[in-house]
MDAnalysis code that builds the backbone (N, CA, C; Angstrom):
import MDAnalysis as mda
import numpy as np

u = mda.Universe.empty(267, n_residues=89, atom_resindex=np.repeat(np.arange(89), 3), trajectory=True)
u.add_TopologyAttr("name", ["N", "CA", "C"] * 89)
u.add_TopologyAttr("resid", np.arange(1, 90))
u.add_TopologyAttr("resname", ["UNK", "UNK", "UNK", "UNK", "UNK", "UNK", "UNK", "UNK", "UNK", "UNK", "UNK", "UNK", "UNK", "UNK", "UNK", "UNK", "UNK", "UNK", "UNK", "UNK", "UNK", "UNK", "UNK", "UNK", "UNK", "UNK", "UNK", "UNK", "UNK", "UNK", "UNK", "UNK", "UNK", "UNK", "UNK", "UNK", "UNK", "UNK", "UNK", "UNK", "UNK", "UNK", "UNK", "UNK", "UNK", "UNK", "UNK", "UNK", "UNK", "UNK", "UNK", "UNK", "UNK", "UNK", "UNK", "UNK", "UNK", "UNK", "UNK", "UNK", "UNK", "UNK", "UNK", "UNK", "UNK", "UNK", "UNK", "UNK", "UNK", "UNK", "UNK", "UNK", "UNK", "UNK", "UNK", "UNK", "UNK", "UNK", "UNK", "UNK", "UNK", "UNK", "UNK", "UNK", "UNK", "UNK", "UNK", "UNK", "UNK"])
u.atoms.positions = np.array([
    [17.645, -7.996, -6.899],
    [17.210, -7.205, -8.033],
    [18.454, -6.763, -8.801],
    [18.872, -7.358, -9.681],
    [19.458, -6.688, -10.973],
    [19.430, -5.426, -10.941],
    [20.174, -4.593, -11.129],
    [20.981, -3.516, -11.558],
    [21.918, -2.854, -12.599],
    [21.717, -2.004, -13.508],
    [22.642, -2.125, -15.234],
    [24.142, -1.689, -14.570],
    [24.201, -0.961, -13.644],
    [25.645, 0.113, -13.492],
    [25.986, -0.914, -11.783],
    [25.411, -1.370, -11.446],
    [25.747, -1.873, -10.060],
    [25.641, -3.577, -9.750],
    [26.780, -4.110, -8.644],
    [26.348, -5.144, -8.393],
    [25.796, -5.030, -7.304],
    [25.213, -6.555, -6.540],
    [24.227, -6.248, -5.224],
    [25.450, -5.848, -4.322],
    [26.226, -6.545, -4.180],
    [27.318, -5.839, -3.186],
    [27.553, -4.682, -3.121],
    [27.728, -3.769, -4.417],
    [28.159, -2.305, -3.969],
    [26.900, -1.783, -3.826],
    [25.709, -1.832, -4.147],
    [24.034, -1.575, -3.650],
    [24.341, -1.353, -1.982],
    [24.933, -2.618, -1.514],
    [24.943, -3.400, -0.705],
    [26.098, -1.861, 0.392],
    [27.210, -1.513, 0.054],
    [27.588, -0.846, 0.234],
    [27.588, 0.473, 0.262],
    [26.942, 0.923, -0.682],
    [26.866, 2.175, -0.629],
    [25.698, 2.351, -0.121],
    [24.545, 1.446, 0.300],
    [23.449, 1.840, 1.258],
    [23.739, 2.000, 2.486],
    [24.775, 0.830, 3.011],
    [25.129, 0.761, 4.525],
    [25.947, 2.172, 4.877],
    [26.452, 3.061, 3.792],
    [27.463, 4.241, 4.228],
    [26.867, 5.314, 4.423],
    [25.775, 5.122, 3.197],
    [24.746, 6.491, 2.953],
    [24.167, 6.072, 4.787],
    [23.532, 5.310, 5.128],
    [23.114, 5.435, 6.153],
    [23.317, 5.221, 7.489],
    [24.534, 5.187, 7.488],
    [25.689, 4.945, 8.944],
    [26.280, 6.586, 8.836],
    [26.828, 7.327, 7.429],
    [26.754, 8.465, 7.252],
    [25.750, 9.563, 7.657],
    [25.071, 9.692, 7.455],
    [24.237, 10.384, 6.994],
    [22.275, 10.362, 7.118],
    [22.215, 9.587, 7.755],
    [20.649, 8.565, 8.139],
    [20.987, 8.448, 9.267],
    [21.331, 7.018, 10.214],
    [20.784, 6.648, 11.310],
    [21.128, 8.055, 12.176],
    [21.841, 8.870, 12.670],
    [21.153, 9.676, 13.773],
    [20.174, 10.124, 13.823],
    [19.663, 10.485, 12.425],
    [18.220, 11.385, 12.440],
    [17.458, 10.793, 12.807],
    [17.481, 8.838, 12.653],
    [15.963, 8.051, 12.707],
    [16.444, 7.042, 13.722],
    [17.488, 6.509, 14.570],
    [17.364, 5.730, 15.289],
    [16.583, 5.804, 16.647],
    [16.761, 7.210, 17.064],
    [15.897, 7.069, 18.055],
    [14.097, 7.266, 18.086],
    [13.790, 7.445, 16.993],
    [12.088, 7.632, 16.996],
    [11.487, 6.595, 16.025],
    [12.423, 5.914, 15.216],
    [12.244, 4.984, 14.418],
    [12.304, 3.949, 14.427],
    [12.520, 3.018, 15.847],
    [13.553, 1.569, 16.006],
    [12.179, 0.549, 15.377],
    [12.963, -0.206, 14.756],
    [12.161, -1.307, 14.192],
    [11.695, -1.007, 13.083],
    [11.318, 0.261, 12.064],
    [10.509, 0.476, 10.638],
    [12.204, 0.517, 9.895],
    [11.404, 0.778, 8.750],
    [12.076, 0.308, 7.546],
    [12.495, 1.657, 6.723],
    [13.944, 1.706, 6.589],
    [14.442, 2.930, 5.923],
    [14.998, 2.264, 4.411],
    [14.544, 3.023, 3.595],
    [14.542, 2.837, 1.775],
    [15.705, 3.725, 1.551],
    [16.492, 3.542, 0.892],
    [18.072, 4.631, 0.812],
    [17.384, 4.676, -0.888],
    [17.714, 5.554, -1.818],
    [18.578, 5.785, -2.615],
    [19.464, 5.912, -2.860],
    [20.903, 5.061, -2.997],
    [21.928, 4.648, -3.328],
    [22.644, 6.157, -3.906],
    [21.933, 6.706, -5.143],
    [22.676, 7.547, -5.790],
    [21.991, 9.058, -5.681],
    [21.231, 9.280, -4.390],
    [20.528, 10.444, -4.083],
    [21.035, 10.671, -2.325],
    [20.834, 9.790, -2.013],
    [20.954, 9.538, -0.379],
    [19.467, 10.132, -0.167],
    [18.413, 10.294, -0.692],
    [17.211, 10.473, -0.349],
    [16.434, 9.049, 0.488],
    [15.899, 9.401, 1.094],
    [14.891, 8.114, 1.968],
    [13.884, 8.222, 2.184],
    [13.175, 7.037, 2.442],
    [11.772, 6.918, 2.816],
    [11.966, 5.789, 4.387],
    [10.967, 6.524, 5.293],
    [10.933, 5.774, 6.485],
    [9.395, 4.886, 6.783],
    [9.068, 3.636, 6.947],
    [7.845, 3.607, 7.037],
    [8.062, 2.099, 7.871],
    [6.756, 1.720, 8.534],
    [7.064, 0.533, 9.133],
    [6.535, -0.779, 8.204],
    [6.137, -0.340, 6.994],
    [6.081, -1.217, 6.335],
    [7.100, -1.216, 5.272],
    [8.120, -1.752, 4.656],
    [8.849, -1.880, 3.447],
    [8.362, -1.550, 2.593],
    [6.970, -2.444, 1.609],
    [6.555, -1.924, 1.055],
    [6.319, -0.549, 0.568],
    [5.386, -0.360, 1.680],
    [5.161, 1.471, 1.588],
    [6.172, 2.699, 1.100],
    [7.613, 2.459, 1.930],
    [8.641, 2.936, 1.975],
    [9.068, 2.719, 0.302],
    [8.939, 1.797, -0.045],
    [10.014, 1.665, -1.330],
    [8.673, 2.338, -2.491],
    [7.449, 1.967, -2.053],
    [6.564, 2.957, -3.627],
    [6.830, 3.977, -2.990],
    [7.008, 4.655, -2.197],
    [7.117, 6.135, -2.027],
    [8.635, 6.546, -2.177],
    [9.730, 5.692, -2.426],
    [11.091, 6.533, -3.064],
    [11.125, 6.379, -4.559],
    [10.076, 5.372, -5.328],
    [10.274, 5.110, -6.438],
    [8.845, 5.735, -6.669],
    [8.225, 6.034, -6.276],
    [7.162, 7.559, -7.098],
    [7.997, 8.767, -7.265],
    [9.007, 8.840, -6.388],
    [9.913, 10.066, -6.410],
    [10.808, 9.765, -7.792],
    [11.348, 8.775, -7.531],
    [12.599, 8.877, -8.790],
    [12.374, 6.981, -9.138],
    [11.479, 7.091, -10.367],
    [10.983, 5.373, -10.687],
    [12.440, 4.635, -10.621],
    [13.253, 5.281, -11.312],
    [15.068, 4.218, -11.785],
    [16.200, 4.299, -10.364],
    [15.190, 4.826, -9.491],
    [16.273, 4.681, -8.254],
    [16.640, 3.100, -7.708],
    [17.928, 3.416, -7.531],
    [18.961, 2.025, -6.900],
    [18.567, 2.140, -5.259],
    [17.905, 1.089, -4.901],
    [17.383, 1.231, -3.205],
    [18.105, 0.003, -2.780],
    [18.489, 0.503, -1.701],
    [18.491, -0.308, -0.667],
    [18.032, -0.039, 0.823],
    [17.765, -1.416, 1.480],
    [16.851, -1.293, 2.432],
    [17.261, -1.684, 3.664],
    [16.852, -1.498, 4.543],
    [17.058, -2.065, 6.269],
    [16.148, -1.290, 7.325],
    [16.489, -2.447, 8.505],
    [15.387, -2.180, 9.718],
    [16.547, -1.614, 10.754],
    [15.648, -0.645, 11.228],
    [16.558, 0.643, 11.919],
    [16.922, -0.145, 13.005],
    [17.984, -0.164, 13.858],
    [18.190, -0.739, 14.911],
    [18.020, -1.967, 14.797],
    [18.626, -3.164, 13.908],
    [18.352, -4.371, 13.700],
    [19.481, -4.871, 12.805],
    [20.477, -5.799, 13.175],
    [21.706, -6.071, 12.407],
    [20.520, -6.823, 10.888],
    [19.870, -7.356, 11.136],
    [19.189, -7.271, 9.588],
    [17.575, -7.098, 9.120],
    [16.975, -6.909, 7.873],
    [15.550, -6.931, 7.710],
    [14.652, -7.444, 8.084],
    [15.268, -8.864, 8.044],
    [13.611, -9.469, 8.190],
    [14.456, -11.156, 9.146],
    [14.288, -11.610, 9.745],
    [14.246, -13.127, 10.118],
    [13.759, -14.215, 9.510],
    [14.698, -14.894, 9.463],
    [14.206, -16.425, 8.398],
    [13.594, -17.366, 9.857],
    [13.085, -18.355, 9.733],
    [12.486, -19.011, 10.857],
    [11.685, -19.110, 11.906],
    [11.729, -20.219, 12.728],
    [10.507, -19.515, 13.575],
    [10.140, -20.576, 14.705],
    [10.041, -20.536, 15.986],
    [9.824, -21.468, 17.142],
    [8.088, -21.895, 16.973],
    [8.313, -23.002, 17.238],
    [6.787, -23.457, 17.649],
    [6.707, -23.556, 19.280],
    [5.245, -23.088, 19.596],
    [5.429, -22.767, 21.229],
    [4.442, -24.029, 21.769],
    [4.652, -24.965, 22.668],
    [3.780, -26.018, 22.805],
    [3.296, -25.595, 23.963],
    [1.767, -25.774, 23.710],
    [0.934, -25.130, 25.132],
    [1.103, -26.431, 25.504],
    [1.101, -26.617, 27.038],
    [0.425, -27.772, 27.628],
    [-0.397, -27.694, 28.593],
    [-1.073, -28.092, 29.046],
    [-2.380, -27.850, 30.326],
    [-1.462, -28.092, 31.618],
])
């Protein structure tokens, strides 16, 4: 997502600080696995286990907020790929 004052990298950065700062102690331990929404230029958040959810509820708060996102306890969001499991009798 495009940004007028930011590139994705510093998005990118200043989410990971706001919430290595200032976020994960409060939510790693009751939160592992849902999805924390930063505001970049508030440090306000939304916690929810759906993404979705999380991001309309920081942008009902402040519509022009710069978010960035991640899964609590998880070096990243979401996983690309996927095993196929072969039953056999």
């Amino acid at each position: 997502m495009p940004y007028a004052h930011y590139t994705a990298e510093e998005v990118a950065v200043r989410g990971e600080a706001l919430y290595e700062q200032q976020i994960r102690m409060q939510v790693e331990a009751t939160h592992q696995g849902e999805f924390v929404v930063v505001d970049i230029e508030t440090g306000d958040y939304e916690i929810d286990p759906d993404d979705l959810v999380a991001t309309k509820r920081a942008l009902a708060k402040r519509p022009d907020a710069v978010l960035y996102g991640l899964r609590v306890g998880a070096p990243t969001a979401y996983r690309l790929g996927g095993r196929f499991a072969i039953s056999r009798p």
